[in-house]
N, C-alpha and C positions, 0 to 999 in steps of 0.2 A: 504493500500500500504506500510507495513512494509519491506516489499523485493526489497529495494531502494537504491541505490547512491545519495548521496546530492555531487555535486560540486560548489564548487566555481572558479571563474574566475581567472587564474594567470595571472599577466602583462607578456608581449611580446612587444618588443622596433623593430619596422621593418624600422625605419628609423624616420621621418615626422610624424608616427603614433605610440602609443603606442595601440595595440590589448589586448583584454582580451581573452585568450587561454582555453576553455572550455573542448576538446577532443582532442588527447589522454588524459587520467592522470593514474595512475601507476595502480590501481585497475580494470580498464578498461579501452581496449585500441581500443574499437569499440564499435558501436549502429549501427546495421545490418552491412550494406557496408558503414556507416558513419567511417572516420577513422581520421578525424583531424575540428574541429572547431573552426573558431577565430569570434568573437565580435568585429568589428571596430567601435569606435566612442561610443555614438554621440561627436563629436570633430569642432571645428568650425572653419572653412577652409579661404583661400581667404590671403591679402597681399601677402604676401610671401611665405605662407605655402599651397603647393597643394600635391595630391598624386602622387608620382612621381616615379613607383618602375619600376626598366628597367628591359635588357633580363635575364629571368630566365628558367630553365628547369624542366618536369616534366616527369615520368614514371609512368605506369602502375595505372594512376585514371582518373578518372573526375572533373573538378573543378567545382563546383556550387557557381556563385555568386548572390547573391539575396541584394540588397538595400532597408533601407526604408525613408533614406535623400541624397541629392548630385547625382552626377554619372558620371560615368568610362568611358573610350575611352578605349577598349582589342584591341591588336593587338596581332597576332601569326604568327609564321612561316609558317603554309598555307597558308597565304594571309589577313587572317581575319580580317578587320575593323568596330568594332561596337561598337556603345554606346548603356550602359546599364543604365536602368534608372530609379527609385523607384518603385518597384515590378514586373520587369521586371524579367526572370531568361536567366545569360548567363552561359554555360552548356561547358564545352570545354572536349573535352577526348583525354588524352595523349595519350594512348596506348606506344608504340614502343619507342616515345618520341617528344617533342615541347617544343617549347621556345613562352613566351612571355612577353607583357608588361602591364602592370595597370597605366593611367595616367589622370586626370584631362583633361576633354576636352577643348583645347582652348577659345573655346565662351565663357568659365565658369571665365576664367583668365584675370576679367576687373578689379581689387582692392575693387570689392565688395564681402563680407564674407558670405559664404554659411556653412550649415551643411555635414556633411558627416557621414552617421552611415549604419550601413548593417553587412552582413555574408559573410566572406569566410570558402567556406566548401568542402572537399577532401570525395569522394566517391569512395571507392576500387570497380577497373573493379575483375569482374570471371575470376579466372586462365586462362581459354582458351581464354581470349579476353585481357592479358596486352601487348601482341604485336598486338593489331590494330592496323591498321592507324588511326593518329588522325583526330578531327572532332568539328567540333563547331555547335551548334545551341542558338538559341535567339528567348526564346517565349517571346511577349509582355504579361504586365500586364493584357491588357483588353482580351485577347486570352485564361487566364488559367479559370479553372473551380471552382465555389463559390455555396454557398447555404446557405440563411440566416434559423434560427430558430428561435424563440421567445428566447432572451435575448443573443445571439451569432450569429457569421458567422464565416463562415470558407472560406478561398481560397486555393485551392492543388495546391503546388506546383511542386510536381515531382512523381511521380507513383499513387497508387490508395490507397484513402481513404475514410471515409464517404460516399460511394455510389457513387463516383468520378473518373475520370481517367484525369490524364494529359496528354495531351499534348508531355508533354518533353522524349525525347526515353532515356529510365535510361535501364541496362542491366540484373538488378538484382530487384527480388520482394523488393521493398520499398517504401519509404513517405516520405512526406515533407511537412506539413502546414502553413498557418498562421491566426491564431483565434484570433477571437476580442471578449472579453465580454463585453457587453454594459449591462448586469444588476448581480446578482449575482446568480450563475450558478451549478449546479452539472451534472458533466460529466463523464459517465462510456465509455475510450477509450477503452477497451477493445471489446467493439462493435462495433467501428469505426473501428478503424486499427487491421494488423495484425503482429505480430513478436517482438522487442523488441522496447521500447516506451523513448524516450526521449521527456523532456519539456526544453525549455528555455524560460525563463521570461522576455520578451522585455521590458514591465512596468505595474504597479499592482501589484497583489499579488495572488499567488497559495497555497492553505493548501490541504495536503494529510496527511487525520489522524494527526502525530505531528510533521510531517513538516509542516515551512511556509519558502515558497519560492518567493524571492523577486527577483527583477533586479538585472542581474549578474549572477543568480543561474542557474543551471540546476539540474534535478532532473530524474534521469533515472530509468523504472522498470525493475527489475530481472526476472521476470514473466509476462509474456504478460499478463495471465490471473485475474491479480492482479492493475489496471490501473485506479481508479477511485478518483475523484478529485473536487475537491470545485474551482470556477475561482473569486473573487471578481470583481463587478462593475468597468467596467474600466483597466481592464485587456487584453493585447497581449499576447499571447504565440508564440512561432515555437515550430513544431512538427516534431522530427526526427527519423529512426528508418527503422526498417524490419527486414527478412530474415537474419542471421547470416549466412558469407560466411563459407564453411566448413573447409579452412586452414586458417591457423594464415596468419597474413600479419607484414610485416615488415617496417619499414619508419628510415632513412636515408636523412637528410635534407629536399629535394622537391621529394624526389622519394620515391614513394610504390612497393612491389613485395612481390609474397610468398614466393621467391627465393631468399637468402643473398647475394649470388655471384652475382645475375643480378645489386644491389643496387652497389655493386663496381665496375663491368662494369661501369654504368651510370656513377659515380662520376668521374672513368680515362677521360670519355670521353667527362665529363663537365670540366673538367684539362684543356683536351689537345684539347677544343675548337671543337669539334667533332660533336656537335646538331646542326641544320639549324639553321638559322638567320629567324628574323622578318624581313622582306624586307623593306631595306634601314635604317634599326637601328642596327647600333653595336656598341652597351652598351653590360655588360656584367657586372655579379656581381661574383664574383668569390667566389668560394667553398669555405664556413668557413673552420677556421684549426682548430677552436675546434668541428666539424664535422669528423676531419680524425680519419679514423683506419686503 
């Protein structure tokens, strides 16, 4: 697998939480329809410090959130109220465009300290689908589809892998895993998945050839056909990855588009207070000014 990206994690300050910012980074600014991933945590929660990010707006993606400690109360401007909960995936798609919020569930805010660790992860909708109406769903953990082997499992979490389908309606050919090795492993993903192949390393160790990729890292293949990998004893991955959309896409704060001009639309219109409301919340985080052009 010499036809690789090694990334490393940049810090990201989003308030209460500092994220580790894996996707975009300047050399690649996609893994299929994946277009933005942050690493939250693990971070230890509770006193005073809860997640607490109010109304914000989004174009032209999906949001995938997947947790593997703590969890989230989503609220949106459709109405949407759910908790998401360790390997739970809540699935929102902008389209056109929505507001919402990410907050620590009540129950959870008794002075006792909990974990909080997971993925927020941006998947670009198809040109012909970034003005949907938006849309939420929420498969439970026990609902997606797994399959153990002798020294690994795997759970799919979003389109079709390993001989698997999820569950979750993605719009574009993709994937999304999460592998355990319980002993140590060689694994040729190139007969699992299809399209282009990202790993991120939850904890353990990955070596392909003369990388060794540790927590924090990601390790992207240039080659689909080029994806084979050593997992040591005790190893998580997530598996990200497919189908590369055929037009570039562009990002501009919380909004994606193939279209530059739509991104400025969006931005007037997050200005000038213009997106639905989360019902019965008006917070409102207003447009970086070192986001303006």
């Amino acid at each position: 697998m010499n036809n690789t990206y090694l990334v490393e994690e940049r810090s990201r300050d989003i308030g209460d939480f500092l994220v580790g910012r894996l996707l975009p980074f300047r050399k690649k600014r996609q893994v299929g329809p994946f277009t933005f991933i942050d690493h939250m945590g693990p971070e230890e929660m509770g006193g005073d410090r809860f997640m607490d990010v109010d109304q914000h707006p989004h174009i032209g993606l999906c949001t995938l959130t997947y947790l593997l400690e703590g969890e989230i109360e989503h609220r949106d401007s459709i109405g949407t109220v759910q908790l998401i909960q360790p390997g739970d995936v809540g699935f929102m798609t902008a389209g056109k465009g929505v507001t919402h919020t990410e907050r620590t569930p009540k129950a959870m805010i008794t002075g006792a300290t909990f974990k909080m660790h997971g993925n927020q992860i941006w998947v670009a909708l198809p040109k012909e689908l970034e003005e949907t109406h938006p849309s939420f769903q929420h498969i439970p953990a026990k609902e997606l589809p797994r399959i153990e082997n002798q020294g690994w499992k795997v759970k799919l979490v979003a389109g079709s892998g390993f001989g698997l389908k999820s569950p979750l309606n993605v719009y574009s050919p993709c994937f999304m895993a999460d592998l355990h090795a319980s002993a140590n492993v060689d694994l040729d993903l190139s007969n699992e998945l299809e399209g282009e192949i990202a790993i991120v390393v939850v904890e353990g160790k990955v070596q392909s050839k003369e990388h060794s990729i540790e927590a924090g890292q990601m390790l992207i293949s240039k080659s689909e056909d080029e994806c084979r990998v050593h997992l040591y004893a005790g190893t998580r991955v997530l598996l990200f990855g497919g189908e590369p959309l055929p037009e570039a896409r562009y990002l501009m704060w919380n909004f994606v588009s193939s279209d530059r001009d739509r991104l400025e639309k969006a931005r007037d219109e997050w200005i000038g207070k213009k997106f639905p409301e989360v019902p019965g919340d008006h917070t409102y985080i207003p447009y970086p000014s070192k986001s303006r052009k």
